[in-house]
C-alpha positions as CSV (number, residue, x, y, z in Angstrom):
1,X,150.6,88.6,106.0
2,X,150.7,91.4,108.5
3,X,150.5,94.1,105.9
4,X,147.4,92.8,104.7
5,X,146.0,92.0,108.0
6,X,146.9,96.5,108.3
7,X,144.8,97.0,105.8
8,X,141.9,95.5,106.5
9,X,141.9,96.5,109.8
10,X,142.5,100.5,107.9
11,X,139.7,99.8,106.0
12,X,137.0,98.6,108.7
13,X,138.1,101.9,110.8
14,X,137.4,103.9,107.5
15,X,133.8,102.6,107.2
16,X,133.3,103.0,110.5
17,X,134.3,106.4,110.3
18,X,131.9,106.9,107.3
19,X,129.4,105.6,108.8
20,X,130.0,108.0,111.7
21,X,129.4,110.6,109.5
22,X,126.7,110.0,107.8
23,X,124.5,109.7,110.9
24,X,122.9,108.3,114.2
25,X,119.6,106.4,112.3
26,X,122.5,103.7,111.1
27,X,122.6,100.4,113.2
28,X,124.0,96.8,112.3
29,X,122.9,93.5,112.8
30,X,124.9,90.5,112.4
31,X,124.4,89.1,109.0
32,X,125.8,85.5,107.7
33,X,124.7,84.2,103.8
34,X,123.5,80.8,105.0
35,X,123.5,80.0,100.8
36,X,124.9,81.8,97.5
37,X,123.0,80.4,94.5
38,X,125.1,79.7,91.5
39,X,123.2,77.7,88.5
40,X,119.8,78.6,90.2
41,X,120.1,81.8,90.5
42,X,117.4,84.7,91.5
43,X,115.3,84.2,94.3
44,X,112.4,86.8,93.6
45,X,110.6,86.3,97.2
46,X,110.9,85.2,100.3
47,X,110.9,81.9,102.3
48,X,108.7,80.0,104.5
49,X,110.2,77.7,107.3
50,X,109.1,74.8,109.0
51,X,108.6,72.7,112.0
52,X,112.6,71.5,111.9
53,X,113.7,74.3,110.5
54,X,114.1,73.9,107.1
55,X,113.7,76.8,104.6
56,X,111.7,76.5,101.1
57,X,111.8,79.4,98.4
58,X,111.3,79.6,94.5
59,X,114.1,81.1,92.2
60,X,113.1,82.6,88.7
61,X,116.4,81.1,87.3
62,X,118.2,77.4,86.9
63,X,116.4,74.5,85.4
64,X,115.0,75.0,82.6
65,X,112.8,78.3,84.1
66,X,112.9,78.3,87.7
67,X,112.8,76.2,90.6
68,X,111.9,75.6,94.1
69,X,114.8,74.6,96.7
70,X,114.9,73.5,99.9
71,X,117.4,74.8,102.4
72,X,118.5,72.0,105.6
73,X,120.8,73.1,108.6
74,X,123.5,70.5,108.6
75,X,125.0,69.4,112.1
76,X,128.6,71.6,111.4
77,X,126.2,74.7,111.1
78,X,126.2,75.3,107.5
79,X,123.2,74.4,105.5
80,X,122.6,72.0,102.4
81,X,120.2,72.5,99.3
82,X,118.7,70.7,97.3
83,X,115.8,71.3,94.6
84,X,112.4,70.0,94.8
85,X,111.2,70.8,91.6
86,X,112.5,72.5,88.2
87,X,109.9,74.5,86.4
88,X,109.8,75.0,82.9
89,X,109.1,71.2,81.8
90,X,106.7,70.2,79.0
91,X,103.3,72.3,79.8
92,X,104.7,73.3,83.7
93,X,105.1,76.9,84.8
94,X,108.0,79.2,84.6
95,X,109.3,81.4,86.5
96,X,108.2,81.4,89.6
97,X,107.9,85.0,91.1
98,X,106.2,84.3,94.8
99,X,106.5,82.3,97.9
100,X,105.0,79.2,98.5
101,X,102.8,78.5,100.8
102,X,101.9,75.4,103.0
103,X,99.4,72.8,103.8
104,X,98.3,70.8,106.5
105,X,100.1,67.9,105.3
106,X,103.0,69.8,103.9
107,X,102.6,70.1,100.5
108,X,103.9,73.5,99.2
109,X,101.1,75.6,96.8
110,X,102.3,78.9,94.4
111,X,101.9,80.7,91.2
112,X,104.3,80.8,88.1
113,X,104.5,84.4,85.7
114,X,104.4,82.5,82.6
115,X,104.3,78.7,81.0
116,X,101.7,76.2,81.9
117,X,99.1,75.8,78.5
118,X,98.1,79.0,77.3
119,X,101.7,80.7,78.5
120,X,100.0,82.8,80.9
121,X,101.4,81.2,84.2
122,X,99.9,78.7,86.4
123,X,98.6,78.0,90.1
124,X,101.0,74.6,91.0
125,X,100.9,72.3,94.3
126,X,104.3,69.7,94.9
127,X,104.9,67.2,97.4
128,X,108.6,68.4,97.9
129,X,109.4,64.9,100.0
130,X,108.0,62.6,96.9
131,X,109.4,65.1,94.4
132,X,106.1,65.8,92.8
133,X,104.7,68.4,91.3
134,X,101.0,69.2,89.9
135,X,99.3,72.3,87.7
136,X,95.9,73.1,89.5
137,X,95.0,75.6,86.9
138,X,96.4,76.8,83.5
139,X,95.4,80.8,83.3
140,X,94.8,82.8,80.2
141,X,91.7,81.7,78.6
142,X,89.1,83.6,77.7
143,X,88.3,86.4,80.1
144,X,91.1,84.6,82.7
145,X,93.8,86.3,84.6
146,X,97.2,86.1,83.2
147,X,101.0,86.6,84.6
148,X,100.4,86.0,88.4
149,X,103.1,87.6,90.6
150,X,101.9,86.9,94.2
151,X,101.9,84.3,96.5
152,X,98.4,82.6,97.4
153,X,96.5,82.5,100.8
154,X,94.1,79.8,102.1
155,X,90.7,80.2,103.6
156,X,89.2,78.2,106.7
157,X,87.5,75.8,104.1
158,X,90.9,75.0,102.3
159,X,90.3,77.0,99.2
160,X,93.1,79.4,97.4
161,X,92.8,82.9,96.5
162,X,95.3,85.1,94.5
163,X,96.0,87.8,92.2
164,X,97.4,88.5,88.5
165,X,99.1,90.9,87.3
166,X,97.5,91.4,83.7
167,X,94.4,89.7,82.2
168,X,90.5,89.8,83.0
169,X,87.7,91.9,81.7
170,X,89.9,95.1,81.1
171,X,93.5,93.2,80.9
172,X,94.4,95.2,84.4
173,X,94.7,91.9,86.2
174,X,92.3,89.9,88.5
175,X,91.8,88.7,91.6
176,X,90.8,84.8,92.0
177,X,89.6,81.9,93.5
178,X,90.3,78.2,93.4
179,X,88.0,75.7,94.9
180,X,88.4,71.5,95.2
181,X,85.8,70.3,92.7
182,X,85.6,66.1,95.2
183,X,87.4,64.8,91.9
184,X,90.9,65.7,92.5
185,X,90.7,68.8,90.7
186,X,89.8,72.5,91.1
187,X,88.0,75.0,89.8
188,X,89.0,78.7,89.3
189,X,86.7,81.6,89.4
190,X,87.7,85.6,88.9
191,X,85.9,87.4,91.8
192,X,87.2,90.7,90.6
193,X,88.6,92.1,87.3
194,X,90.8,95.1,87.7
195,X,90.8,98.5,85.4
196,X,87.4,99.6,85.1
197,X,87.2,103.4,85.7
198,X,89.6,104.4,88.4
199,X,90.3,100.9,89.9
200,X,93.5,99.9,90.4
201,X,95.7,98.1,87.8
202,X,98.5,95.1,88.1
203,X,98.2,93.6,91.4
204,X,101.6,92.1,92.1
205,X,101.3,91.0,96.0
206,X,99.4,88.7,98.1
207,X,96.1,89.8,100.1
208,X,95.1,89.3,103.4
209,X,92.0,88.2,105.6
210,X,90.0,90.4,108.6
211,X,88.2,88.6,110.8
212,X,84.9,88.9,108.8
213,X,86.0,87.1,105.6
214,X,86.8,90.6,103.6
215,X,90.0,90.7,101.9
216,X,92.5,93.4,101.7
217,X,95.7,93.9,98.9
218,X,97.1,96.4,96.6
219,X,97.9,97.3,93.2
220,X,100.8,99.1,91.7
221,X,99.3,101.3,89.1
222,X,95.4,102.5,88.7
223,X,93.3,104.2,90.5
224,X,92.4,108.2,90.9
225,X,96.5,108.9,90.2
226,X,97.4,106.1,88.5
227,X,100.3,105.0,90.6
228,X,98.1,102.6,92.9
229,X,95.4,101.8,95.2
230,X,95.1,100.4,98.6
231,X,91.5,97.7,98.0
232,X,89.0,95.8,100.1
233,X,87.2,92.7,98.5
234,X,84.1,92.0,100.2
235,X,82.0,89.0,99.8
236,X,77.9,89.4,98.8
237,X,75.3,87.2,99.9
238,X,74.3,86.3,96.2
239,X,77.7,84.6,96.5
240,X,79.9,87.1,94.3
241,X,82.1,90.1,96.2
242,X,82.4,93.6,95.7
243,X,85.5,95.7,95.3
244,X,86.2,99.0,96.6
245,X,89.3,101.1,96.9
246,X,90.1,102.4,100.2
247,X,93.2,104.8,99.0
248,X,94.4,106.2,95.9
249,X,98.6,106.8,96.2
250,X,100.1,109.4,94.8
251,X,98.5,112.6,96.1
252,X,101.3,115.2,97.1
253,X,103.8,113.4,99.0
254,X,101.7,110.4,99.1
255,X,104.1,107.1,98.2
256,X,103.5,105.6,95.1
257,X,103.1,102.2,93.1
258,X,102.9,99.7,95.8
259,X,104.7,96.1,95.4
260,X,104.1,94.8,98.6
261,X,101.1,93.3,100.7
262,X,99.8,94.4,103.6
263,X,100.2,93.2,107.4
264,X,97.6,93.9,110.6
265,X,98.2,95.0,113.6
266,X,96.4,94.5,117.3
267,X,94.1,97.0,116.9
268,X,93.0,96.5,113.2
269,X,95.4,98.5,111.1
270,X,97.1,98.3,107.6
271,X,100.9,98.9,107.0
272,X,102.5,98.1,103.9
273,X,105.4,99.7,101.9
274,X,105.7,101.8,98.4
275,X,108.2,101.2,95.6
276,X,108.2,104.9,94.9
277,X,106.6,108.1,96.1
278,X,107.2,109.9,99.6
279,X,109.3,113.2,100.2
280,X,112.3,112.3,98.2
281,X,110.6,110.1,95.8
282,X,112.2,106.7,96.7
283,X,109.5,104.7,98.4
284,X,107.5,104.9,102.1
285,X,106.4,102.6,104.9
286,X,102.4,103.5,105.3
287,X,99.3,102.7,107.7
288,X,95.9,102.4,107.1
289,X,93.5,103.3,110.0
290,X,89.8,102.7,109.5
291,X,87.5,105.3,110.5
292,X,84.1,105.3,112.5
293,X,82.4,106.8,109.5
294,X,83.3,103.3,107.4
295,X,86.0,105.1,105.6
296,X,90.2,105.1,106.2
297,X,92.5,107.2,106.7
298,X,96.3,106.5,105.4
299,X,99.3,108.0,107.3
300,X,103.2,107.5,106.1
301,X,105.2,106.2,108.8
302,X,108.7,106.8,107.3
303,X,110.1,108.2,103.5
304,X,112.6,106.4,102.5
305,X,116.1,108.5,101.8
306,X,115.5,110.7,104.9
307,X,119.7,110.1,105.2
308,X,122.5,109.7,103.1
309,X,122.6,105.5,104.0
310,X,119.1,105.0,104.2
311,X,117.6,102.0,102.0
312,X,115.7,102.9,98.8
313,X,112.8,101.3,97.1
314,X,110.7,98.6,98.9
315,X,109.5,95.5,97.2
316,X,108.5,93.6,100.1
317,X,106.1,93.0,102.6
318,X,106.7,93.6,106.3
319,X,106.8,91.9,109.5
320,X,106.4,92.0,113.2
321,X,108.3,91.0,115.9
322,X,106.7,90.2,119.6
323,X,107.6,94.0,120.9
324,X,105.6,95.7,118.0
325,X,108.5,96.6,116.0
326,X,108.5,96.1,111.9
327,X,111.0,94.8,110.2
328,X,111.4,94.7,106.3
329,X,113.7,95.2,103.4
330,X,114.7,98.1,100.9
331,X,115.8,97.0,97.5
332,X,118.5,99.1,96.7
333,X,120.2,102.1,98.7
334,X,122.5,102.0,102.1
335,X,125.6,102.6,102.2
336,X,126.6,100.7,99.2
337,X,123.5,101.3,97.2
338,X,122.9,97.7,97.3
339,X,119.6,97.8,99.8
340,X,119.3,97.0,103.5
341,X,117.0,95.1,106.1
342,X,115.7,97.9,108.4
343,X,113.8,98.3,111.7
344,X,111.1,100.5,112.4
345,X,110.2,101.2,115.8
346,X,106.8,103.2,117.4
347,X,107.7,105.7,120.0
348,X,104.5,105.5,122.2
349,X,103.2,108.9,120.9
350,X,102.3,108.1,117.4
351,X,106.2,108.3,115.3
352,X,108.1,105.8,113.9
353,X,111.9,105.5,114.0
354,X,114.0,103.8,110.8
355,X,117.3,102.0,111.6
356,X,119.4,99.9,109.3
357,X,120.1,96.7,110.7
358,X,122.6,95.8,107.8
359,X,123.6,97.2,104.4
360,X,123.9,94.7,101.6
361,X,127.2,94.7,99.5
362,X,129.7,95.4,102.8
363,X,131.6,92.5,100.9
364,X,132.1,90.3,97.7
365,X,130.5,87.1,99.1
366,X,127.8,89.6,100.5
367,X,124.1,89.1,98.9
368,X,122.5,92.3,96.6
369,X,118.7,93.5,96.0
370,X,116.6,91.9,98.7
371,X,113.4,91.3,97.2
372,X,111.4,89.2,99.9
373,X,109.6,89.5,102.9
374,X,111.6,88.7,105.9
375,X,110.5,85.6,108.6
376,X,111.3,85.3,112.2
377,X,112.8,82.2,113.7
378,X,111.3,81.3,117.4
379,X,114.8,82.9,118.9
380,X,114.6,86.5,116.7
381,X,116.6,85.8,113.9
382,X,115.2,87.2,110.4
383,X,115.7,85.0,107.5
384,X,115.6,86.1,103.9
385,X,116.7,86.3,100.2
386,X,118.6,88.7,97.7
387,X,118.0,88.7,94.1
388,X,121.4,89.2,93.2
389,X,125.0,89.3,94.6
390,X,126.6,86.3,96.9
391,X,129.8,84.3,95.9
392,X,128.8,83.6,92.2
393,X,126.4,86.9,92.0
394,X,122.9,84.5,91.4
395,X,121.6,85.6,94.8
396,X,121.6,84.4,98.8
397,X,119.5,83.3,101.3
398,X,120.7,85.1,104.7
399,X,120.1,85.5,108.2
400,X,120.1,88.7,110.3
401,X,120.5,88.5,114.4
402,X,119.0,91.9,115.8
């Protein structure tokens, strides 16, 4: 017993050590996997909580093609699961890629890749307390979207917009609407198809509302270079809406291919994150500042790999906390290549600094390939997922203490 007790103890002065070495921009948080998935496996995105603190996310494995869980702390601290719905069933979706989102009377709406009728995906709403679960629309007919990837946002009047990844006029993917039609149904309408001229191509994440009713997202191909586009939806008075690209990635050491949405700040700026792209070609943090002159004006805050340990490859989007600081997710890199959640922090005179709150793979149990955008609990704590790793390597759902 004591010589193995020696060893770890070698071990953890080693890493420190390392870590030492490698530089000043690496910090840790306390991370705990709340959940390792085992017949379920893959959480693709991240999670919503609610009023008691329970946490709901989809997984692209388990069932028959996916499901959607549900995650309750437990009085001894730990936290049980249990599944709300299994995809894949008779003309349902499958696979799941996005987060769900909530209603007023907490039903749970999102989007499956593939299944439903036509075995283009589907937009789904379920009643996780009564175990029920409904397809709003079937996509891939005619001139429809197919394969959506992102999650959906509301408007004031309780209708649902989206993205796909593929389909449409020019098979470059869409962006969409969904209205109640009074008889318990809805009705889906493309309000832009992607791929004409230099458009972007292959929306994969959610958009986002200003204050005037204009939308805002990305794609991760297209556009002037072909490795994305930042793009504004704006609605006309003859009741259709006009799409125009606001940036084109991919210019010099531009970042590239985008997988993420985008977030606002006080003062009416963009940031989002790139897959790819920046000074050593494995992904940036951005901002998009509007200009007087109508235009905007996009400025990377960070490139990823800047140090041995930092995180590689973004997929997610980011988020705030109360003293302006961001807070997201790299995919893969660290200091086990296995990604990290990291901190970005403004200095008052315009820079950004990176740290590494933790580094994904430290141990067995540990989760791999965080994929989702983190959430904040009302004390600071981040929640979020990992595609892969965990006790039986099908993924966690964690939580990180600053």
């Amino acid at each position: 017993m004591r010589t193995r007790r020696l060893s770890i103890r070698t071990a953890v002065i080693l890493v420190g050590l390392s870590l030492t070495l490698l530089g000043t921009a690496i910090a840790f948080g306390q991370e705990k996997v709340l959940y390792s998935f085992h017949y379920k496996g893959g959480p693709a995105s991240g999670l919503i909580r609610d009023a008691s603190g329970d946490l709901y996310g989809t997984t692209i494995g388990g069932g028959y093609d996916g499901s959607g869980f549900c995650l309750v702390p437990s009085e001894d601290g730990g936290w049980r699961e249990y599944v709300w719905h299994f995809f894949g069933a008779y003309m349902d979706g499958q696979t799941p890629m996005a987060s769900v989102i909530p209603d007023g009377s907490g039903n749970l709406y999102g989007t499956t890749e593939g299944g439903g009728v036509y075995g283009s995906g589907t937009v789904f709403v379920s009643a996780p307390m009564h175990g029920t679960e409904k397809v709003l629309h079937n996509f891939g007919t005619a001139m429809d979207g197919q394969d959506p990837k992102a999650s959906l946002i509301f408007d004031a009047a309780g209708n649902l917009y989206g993205t796909t990844y593929a389909g449409g006029t020019h098979g470059a993917g869409t962006v969409f609407e969904l209205t109640p039609n009074g008889s318990g149904g809805w009705t889906e309408r493309v309000l832009h198809s992607f791929g004409d001229g230099m458009d972007g191509k292959g929306p994969v994440a959610s958009m986002v509302w200003d204050a005037a009713g204009n939308l805002y997202g990305t794609t991760s191909q297209g556009g002037v270079y072909g490795y994305g586009a930042v793009f504004e939806m704006t609605p006309r008075q003859d009741g259709g809406w006009t799409e125009k690209v606001l940036h084109n990635f991919g210019s010099g050491e531009d970042g590239r291919s985008p997988l993420a949405g985008l977030v606002w700040d006080a003062a009416g700026n963009l940031y989002g994150t790139t897959n790819a792209g920046g000074v050593y070609g494995v992904g940036t943090v951005f901002e998009m500042m509007p200009r007087q002159d109508g235009g905007w004006t996009e400025h990377t805050l960070h490139h990823f790999g800047l140090y041995q340990a930092d995180g590689h490859n973004p997929m997610a989007s980011l988020a705030w906390d109360a003293a302006g600081s961001l807070y997201g997710t790299a995919y893969a890199g660290g200091v086990y290549g296995f990604g990290t959640v990291f901190e970005l922090t403004p200095d008052g005179n315009g820079d950004w600094t990176e740290k590494s709150l933790h580094h994904f793979g430290l141990y067995r149990s540990d989760g791999r390939n965080p994929r989702g955008t983190l959430i904040f609990d009302s004390a600071g704590n981040l929640y979020g997922t990992t595609y892969a790793g965990g006790v039986y390597r099908m993924g966690t759902v964690f939580e990180v203490t600053p």
